[in-house]
C-alpha positions as CSV (number, residue, x, y, z in Angstrom):
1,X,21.5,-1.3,78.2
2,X,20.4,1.2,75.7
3,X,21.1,4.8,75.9
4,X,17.9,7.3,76.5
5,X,15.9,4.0,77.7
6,X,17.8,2.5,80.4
7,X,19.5,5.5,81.4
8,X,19.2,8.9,80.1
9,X,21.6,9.7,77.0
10,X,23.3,12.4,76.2
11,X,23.4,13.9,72.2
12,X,24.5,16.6,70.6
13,X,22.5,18.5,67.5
14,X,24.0,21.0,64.6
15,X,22.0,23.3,62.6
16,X,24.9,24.0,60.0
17,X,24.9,27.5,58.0
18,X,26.8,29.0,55.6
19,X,27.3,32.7,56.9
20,X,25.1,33.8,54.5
21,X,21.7,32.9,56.2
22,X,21.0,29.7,54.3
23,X,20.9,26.4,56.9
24,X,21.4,22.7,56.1
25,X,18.2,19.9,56.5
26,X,19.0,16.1,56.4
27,X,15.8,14.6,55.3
28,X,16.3,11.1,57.6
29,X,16.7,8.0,56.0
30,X,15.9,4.7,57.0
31,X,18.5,4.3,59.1
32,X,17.7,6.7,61.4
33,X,17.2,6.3,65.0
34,X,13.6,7.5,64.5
35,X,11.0,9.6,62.1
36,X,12.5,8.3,58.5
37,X,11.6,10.8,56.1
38,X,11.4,14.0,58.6
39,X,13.4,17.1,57.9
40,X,16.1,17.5,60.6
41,X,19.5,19.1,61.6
42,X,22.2,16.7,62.1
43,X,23.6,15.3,65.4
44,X,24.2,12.3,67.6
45,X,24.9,10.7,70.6
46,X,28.1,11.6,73.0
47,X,30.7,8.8,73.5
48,X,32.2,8.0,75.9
49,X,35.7,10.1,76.7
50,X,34.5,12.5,74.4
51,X,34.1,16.5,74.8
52,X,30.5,18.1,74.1
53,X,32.4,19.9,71.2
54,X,34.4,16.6,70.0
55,X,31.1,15.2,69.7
56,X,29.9,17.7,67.6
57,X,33.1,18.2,65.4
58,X,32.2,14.5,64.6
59,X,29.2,14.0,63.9
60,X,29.3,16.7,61.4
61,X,32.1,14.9,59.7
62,X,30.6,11.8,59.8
63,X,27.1,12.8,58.4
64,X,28.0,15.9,56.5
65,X,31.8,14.9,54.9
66,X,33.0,18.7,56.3
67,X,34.4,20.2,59.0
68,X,32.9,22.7,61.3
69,X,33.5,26.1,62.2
70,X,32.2,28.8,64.2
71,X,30.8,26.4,66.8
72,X,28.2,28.1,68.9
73,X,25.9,26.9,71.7
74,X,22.5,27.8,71.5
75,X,21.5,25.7,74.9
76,X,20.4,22.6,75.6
77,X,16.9,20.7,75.9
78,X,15.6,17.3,77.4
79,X,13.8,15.4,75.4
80,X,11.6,13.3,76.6
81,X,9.0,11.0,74.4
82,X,7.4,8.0,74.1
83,X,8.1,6.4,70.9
84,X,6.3,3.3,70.2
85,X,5.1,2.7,74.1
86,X,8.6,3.2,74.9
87,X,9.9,6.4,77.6
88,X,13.0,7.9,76.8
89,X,15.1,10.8,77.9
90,X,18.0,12.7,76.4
91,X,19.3,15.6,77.2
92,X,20.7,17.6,74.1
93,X,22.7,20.4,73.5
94,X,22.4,22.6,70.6
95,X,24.5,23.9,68.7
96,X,24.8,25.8,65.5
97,X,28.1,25.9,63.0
98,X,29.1,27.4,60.0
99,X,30.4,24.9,57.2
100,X,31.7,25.2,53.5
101,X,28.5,24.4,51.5
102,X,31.5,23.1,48.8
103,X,32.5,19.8,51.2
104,X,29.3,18.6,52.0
105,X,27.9,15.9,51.2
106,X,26.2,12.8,52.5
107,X,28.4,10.6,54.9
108,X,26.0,8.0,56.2
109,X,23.6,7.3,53.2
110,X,21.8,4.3,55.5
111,X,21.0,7.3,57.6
112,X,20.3,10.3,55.2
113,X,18.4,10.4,52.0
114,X,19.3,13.9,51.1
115,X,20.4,17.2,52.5
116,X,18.9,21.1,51.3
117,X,19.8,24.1,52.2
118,X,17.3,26.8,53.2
119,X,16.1,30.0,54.6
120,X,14.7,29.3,58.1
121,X,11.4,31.1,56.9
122,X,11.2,28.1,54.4
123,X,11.9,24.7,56.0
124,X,10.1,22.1,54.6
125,X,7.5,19.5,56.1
126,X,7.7,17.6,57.5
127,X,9.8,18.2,60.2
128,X,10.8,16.0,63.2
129,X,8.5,16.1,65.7
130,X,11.0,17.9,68.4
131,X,12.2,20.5,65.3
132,X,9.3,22.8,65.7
133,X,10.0,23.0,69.6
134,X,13.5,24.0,68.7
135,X,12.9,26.2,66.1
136,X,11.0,28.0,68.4
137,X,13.4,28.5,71.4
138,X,16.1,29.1,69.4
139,X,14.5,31.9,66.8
140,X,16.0,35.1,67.8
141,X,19.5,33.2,67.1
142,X,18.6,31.8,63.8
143,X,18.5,34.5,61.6
């Protein structure tokens, strides 16, 4: 059985900043679960035994090489899509975190072709197709 297609999964995301008003991309590689080549934040599914905020702790070590701080829950979204003639459904919660711009790096190459960091006014295209959506509930917190 495959998460968000035979049941609905449950994921985490992380729009990383700095403090300073600049925010991490990961431009998705072709490793990615979907949209190689988009401009995304980071995040991941939710194992099993693990907290909301354990999830997120790891996945920004694993993809990012740092450790988070500052966690902050912005809310949470389902996402559903049809990707290739395939329904899924996840539900997502949002966060945002502040990281040391000095420790990161990319941790999952296969997954990640590069990482920026930007002014939300200036986030490149193009985006992953649920980004725009995001951006725009969560604008009066990203600043």
């Amino acid at each position: 059985m495959k998460r968000g297609i035979d049941f609905v999964g449950v994921a985490v995301s992380c729009f990383c900043h700095d403090g300073a008003g600049n925010y991490m991309l990961e431009k998705r590689g072709a490793g990615a679960r979907d949209e190689a080549g988009r401009w995304s934040p980071g995040g991941g599914s939710l194992e099993v035994g693990e907290t909301i905020i354990e999830a997120v702790q790891r996945e920004v070590r694993e993809e990012f090489c740092t450790t988070p701080t500052d966690i902050e829950l912005m809310g949470y979204r389902d996402v559903m899509r049809d990707i290739d003639s395939v329904k899924t459904h996840w539900v997502l919660f949002d966060f945002r975190a502040r990281v040391n711009r000095d420790e990161v790096a990319i941790g999952e190459p296969d997954m990640t072709d590069e990482i920026i960091w930007v002014k939300i006014k200036d986030i490149p295209e193009p985006m992953h197709s649920q980004f725009p959506a995001y951006l725009e509930k969560y604008k009066n917190m990203l600043v």
